[in-house]
C-alpha positions in Angstrom: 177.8 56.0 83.4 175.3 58.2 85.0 173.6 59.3 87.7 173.7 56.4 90.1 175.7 53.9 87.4 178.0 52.0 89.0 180.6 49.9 87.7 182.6 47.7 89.9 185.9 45.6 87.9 186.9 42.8 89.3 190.5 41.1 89.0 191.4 40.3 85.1 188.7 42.9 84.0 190.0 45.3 81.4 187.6 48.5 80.5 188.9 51.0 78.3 187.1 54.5 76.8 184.2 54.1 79.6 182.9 58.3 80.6 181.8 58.7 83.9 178.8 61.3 84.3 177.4 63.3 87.5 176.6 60.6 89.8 178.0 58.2 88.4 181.1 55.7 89.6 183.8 53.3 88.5 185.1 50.9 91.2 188.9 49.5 89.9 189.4 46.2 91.8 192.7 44.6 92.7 193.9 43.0 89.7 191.6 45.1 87.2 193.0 47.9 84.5 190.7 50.8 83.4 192.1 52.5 80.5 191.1 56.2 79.0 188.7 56.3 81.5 187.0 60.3 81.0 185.9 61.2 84.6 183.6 64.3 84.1 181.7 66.9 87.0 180.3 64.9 89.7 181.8 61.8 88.6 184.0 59.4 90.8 187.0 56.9 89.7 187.5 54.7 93.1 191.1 52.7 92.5 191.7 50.6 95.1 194.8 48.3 96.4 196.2 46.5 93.3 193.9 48.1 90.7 195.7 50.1 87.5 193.9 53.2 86.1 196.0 54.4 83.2 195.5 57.3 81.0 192.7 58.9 82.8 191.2 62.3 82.4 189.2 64.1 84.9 187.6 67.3 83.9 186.4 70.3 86.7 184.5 68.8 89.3 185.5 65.2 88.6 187.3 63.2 91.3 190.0 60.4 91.2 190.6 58.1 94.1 193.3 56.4 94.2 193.9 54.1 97.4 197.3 53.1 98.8 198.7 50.6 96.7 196.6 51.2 93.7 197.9 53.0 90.7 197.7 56.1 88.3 199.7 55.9 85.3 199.3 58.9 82.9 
C-alpha cells in the first residue's frame, strides 16, 4: 500500500506479507489476522479490539496501533 491505500480486514479475513508505504494504512478488524505485515516510514498498522497482528515489522518512521483488546504477537 501507498500513499493514500487503505486496507480495512474485516472479521475472518487473513492477509499475510502485505508492505505498507508512506501514506499508506492497514485497518485489522475484530476477528481479522494480518500476518508479516512490513510497516515502513510514514506507514500506519491500526489494530483494533479483537483483531491479531502477528509477526510484524515496522521500520524508522513506521507506526503500529494497537487498541485495547487487540493484539501484537511477535
Amino acid at each position: 500500500l501507498s500513499s493514500g491505500g487503505s486496507q480495512t480486514l474485516l472479521s475472518g479475513a487473513i492477509v499475510s506479507g502485505l508492505t505498507v508505504n508512506d501514506g499508506g494504512t492497514q485497518a485489522v478488524g475484530s476477528g481479522a489476522i494480518a500476518s508479516a505485515t512490513t510497516v515502513n516510514d510514514g506507514g500506519t498498522q491500526a489494530v483494533s479490539s479483537g483483531g491479531i497482528a502477528s509477526a510484524t515489522t515496522v521500520n524508522d518512521g513506521g507506526t503500529q496501533a494497537v487498541s485495547s483488546g487487540g493484539s501484537a504477537i511477535s
